[in-house]
mmCIF file of the C-alpha atoms, coordinates in Angstrom:
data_MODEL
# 
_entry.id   MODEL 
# 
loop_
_atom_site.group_PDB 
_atom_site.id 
_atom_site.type_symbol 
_atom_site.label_atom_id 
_atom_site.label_alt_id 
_atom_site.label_comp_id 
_atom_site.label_asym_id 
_atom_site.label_entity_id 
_atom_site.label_seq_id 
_atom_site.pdbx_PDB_ins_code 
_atom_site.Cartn_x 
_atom_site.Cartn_y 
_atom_site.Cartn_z 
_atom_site.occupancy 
_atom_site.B_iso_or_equiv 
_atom_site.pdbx_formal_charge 
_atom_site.auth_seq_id 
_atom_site.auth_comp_id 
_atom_site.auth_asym_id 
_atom_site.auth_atom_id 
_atom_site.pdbx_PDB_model_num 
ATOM 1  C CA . UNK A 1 1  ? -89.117  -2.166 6.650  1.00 0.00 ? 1  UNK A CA 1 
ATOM 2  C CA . UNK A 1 2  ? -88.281  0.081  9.627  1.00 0.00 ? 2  UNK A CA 1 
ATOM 3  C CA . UNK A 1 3  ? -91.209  1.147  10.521 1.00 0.00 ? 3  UNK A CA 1 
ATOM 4  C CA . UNK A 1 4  ? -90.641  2.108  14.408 1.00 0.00 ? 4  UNK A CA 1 
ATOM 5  C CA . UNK A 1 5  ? -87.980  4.276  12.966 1.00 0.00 ? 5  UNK A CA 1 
ATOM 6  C CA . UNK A 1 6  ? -90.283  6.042  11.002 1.00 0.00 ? 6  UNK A CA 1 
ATOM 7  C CA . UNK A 1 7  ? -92.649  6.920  13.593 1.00 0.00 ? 7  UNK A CA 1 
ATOM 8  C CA . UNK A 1 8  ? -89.595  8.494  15.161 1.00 0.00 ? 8  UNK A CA 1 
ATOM 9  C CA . UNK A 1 9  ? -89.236  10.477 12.154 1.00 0.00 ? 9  UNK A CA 1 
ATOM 10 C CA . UNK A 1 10 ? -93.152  11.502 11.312 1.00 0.00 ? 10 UNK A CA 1 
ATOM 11 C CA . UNK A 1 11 ? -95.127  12.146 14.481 1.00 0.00 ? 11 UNK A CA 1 
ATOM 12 C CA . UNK A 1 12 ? -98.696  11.680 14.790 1.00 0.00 ? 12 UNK A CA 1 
ATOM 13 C CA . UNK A 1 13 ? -100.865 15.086 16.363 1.00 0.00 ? 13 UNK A CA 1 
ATOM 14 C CA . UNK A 1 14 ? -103.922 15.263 17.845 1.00 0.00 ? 14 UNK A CA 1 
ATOM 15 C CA . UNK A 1 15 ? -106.538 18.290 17.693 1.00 0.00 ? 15 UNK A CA 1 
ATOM 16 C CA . UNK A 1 16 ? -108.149 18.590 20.891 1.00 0.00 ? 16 UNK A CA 1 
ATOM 17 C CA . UNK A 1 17 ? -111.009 21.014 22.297 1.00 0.00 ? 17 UNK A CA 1 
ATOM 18 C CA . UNK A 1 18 ? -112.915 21.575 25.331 1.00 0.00 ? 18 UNK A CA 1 
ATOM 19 C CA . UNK A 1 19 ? -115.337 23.709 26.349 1.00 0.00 ? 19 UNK A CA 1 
ATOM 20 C CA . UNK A 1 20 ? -114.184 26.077 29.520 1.00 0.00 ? 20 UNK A CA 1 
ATOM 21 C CA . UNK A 1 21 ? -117.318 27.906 31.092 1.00 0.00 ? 21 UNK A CA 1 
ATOM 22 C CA . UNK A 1 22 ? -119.976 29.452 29.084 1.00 0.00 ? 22 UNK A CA 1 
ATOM 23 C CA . UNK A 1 23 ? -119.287 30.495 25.704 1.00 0.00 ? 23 UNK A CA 1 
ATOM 24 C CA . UNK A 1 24 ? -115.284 29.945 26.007 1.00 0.00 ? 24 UNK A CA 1 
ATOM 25 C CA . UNK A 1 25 ? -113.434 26.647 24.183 1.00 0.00 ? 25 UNK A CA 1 
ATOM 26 C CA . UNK A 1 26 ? -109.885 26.052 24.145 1.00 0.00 ? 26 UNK A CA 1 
ATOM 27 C CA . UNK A 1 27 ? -107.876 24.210 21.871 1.00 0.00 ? 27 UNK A CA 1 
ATOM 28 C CA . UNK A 1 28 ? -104.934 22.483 21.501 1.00 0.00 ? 28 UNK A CA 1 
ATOM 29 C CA . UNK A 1 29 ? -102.798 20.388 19.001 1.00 0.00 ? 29 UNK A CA 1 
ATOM 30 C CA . UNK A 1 30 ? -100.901 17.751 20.887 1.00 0.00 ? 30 UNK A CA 1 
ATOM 31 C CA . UNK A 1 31 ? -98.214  14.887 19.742 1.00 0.00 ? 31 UNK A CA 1 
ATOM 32 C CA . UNK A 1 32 ? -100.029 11.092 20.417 1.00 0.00 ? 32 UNK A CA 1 
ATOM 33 C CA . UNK A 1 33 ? -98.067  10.956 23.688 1.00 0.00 ? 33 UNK A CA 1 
ATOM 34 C CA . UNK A 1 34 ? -100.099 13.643 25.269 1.00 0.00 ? 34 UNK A CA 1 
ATOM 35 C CA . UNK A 1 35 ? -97.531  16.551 25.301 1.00 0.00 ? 35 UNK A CA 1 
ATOM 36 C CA . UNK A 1 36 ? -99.104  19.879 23.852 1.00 0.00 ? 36 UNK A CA 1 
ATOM 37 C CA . UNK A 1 37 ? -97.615  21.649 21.425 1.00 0.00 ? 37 UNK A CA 1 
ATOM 38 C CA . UNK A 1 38 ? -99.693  24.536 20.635 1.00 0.00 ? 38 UNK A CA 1 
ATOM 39 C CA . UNK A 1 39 ? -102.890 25.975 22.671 1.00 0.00 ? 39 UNK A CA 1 
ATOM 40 C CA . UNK A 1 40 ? -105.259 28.787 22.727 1.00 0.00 ? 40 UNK A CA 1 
ATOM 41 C CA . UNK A 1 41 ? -108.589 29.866 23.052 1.00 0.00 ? 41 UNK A CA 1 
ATOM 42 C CA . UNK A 1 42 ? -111.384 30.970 20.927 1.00 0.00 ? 42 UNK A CA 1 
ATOM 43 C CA . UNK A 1 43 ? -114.857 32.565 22.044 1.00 0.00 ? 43 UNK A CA 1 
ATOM 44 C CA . UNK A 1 44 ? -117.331 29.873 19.599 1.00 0.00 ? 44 UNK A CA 1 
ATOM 45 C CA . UNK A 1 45 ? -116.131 26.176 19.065 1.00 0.00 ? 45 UNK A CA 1 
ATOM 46 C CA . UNK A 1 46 ? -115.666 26.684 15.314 1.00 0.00 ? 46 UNK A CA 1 
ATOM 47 C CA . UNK A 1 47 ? -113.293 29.375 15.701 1.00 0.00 ? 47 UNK A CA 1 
ATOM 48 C CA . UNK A 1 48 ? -111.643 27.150 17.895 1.00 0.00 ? 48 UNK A CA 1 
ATOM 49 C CA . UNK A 1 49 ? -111.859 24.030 15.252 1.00 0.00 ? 49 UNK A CA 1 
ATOM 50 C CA . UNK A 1 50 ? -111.044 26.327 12.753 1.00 0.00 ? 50 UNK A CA 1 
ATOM 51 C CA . UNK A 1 51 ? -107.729 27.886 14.638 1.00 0.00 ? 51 UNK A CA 1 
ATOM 52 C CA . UNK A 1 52 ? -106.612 24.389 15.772 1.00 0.00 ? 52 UNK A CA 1 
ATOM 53 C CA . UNK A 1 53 ? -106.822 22.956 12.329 1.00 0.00 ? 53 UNK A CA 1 
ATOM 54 C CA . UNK A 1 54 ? -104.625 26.228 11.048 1.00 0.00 ? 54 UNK A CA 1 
ATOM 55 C CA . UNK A 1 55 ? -102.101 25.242 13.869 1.00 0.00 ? 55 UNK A CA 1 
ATOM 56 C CA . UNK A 1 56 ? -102.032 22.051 12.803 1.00 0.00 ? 56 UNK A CA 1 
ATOM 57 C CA . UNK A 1 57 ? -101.286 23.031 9.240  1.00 0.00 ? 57 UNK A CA 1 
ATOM 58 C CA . UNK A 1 58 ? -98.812  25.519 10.034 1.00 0.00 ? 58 UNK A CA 1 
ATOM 59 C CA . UNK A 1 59 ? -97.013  22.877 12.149 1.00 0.00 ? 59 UNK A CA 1 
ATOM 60 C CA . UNK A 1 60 ? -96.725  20.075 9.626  1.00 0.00 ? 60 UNK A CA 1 
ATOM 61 C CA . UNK A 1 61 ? -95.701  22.753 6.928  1.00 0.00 ? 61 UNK A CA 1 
ATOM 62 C CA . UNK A 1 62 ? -92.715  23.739 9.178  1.00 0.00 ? 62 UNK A CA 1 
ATOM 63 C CA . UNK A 1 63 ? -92.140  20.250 9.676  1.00 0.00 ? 63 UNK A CA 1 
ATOM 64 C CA . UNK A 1 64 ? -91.721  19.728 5.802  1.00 0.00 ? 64 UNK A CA 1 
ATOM 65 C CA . UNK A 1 65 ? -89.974  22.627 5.287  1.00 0.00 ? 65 UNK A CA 1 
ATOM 66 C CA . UNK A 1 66 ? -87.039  21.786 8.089  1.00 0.00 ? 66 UNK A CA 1 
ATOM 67 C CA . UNK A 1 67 ? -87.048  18.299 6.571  1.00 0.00 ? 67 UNK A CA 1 
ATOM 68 C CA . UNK A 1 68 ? -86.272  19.718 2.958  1.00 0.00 ? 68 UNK A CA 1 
ATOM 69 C CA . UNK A 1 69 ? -83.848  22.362 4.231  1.00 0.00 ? 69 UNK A CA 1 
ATOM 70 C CA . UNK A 1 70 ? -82.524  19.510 6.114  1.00 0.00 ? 70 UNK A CA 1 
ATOM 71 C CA . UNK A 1 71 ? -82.346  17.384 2.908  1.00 0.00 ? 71 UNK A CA 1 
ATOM 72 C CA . UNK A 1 72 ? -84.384  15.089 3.631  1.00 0.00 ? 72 UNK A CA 1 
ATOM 73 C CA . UNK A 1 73 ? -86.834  15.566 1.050  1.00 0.00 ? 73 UNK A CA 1 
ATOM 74 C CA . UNK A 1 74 ? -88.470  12.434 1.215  1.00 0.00 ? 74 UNK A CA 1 
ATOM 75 C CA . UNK A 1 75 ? -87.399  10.977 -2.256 1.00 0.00 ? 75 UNK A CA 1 
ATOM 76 C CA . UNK A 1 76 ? -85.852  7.473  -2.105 1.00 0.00 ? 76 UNK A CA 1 
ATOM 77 C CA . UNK A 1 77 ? -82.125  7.159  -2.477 1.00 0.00 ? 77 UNK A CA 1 
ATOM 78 C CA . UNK A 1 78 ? -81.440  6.712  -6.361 1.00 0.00 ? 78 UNK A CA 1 
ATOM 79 C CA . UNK A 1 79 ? -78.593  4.314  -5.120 1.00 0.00 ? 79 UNK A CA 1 
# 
């Protein structure tokens, strides 16, 4: 098994949040490395929670959905 090849092909992401002065938390979804990917900012820390776990889910759904158009639907080769 390959499996440094498929950590190439499946990246892991990271939900992060901190708080920034009163009554303001941002968010972000980053890969493991550290580079962000998507950000914002949300005035409670569940709506923050809440919009960083709809990033994240909106990311790995266009992630699945390039892999299938790509054809690369995940099945194992019949052959």
């Amino acid at each position: 098994m390959k499996l440094d090849i498929e950590e190439d092909r499946y990246p892991g992401y990271d939900i992060v949040l901190k708080q920034r002065g009163r009554g303001r938390w941002k968010w972000a979804v980053c890969r493991t490395g550290g580079e962000t990917v998507m950000s914002g900012s949300e005035c409670s820390r569940a709506g923050a929670r809440y919009k960083a776990g709809q990033a994240l889910f909106m990311l790995l759904c266009a992630s699945a959905s390039r892999a299938i158009s790509a054809g690369d639907g995940g099945a194992a080769d019949p052959g």
